[in-house]
C-alpha positions as CSV (number, residue, x, y, z in Angstrom):
1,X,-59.4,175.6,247.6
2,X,-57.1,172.5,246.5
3,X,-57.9,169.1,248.8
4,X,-56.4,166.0,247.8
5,X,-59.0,162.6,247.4
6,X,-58.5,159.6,246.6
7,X,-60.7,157.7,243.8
8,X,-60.8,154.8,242.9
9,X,-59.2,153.9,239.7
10,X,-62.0,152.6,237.1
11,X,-64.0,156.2,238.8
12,X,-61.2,158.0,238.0
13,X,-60.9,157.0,234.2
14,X,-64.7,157.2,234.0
15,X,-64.8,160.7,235.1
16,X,-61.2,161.6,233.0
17,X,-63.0,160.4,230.2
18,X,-66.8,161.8,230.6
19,X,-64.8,165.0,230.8
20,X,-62.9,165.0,228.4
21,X,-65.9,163.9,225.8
22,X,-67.8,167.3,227.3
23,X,-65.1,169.1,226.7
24,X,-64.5,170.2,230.1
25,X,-61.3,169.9,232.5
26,X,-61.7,167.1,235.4
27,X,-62.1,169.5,237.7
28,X,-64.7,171.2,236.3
29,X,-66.3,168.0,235.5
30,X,-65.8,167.1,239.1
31,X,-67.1,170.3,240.6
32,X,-69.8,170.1,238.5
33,X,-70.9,166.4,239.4
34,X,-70.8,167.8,243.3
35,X,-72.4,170.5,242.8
36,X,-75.2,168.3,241.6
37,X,-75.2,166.1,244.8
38,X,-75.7,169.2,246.9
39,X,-78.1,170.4,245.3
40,X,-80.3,167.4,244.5
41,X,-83.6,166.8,246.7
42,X,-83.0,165.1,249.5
43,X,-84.9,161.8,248.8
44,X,-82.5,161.4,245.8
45,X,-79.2,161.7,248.0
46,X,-80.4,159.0,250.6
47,X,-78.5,156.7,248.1
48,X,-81.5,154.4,247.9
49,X,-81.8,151.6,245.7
50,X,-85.4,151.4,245.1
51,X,-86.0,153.2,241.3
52,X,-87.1,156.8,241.0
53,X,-90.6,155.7,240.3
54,X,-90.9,153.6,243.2
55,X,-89.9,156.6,245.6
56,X,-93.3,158.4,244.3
57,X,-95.2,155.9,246.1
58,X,-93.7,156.0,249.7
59,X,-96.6,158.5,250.4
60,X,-99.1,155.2,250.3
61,X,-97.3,153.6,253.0
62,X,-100.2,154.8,255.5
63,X,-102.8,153.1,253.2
64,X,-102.3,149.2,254.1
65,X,-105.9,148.6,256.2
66,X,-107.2,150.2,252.8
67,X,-105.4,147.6,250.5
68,X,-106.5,145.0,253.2
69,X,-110.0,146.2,252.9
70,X,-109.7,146.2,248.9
71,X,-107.9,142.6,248.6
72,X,-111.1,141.0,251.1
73,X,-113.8,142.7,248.6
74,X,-112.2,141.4,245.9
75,X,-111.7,138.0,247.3
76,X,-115.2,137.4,248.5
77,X,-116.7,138.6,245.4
78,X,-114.5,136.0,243.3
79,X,-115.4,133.4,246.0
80,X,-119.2,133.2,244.5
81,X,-119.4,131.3,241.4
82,X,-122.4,131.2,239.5
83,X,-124.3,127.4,239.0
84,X,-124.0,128.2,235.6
85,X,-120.8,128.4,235.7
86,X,-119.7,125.5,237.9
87,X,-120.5,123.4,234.3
């Protein structure tokens, strides 16, 4: 099927030239680099800006009364000081 885009030109060049250093024709390149986008996970597509490794930890969300919990142990145990140590 032939469609008509418009991309902007530094894209354009970037893609003519990517291509061309594969070895491949644009529109394979393009096709290609689509092809990709559909079939990437869906986390990946939501065009995030948080790194890769940062998306891991999403699933921890729920855990903030834990980290609460964690930060307040630590806290009151680094509250005590020793008489020793007061010197």
């Amino acid at each position: 099927m032939k469609t008509t885009l418009d991309i902007p030109d530094p894209i354009f060049r970037q893609a003519k030239a990517r291509a061309a250093l594969r070895g491949v024709s644009l529109r394979q390149f393009v096709t290609e680099a689509i092809q990709d986008k559909i079939t990437a996970p869906a986390s990946s597509r939501t065009g995030s800006t948080e790194p890769p490794w940062m998306r891991g930890f999403g699933a921890l969300a729920d855990l903030h009364r834990e980290t609460r919990e964690v930060d307040a142990c630590i806290a009151e145990t680094f509250e005590v000081f020793d008489e020793e140590d007061r010197s």
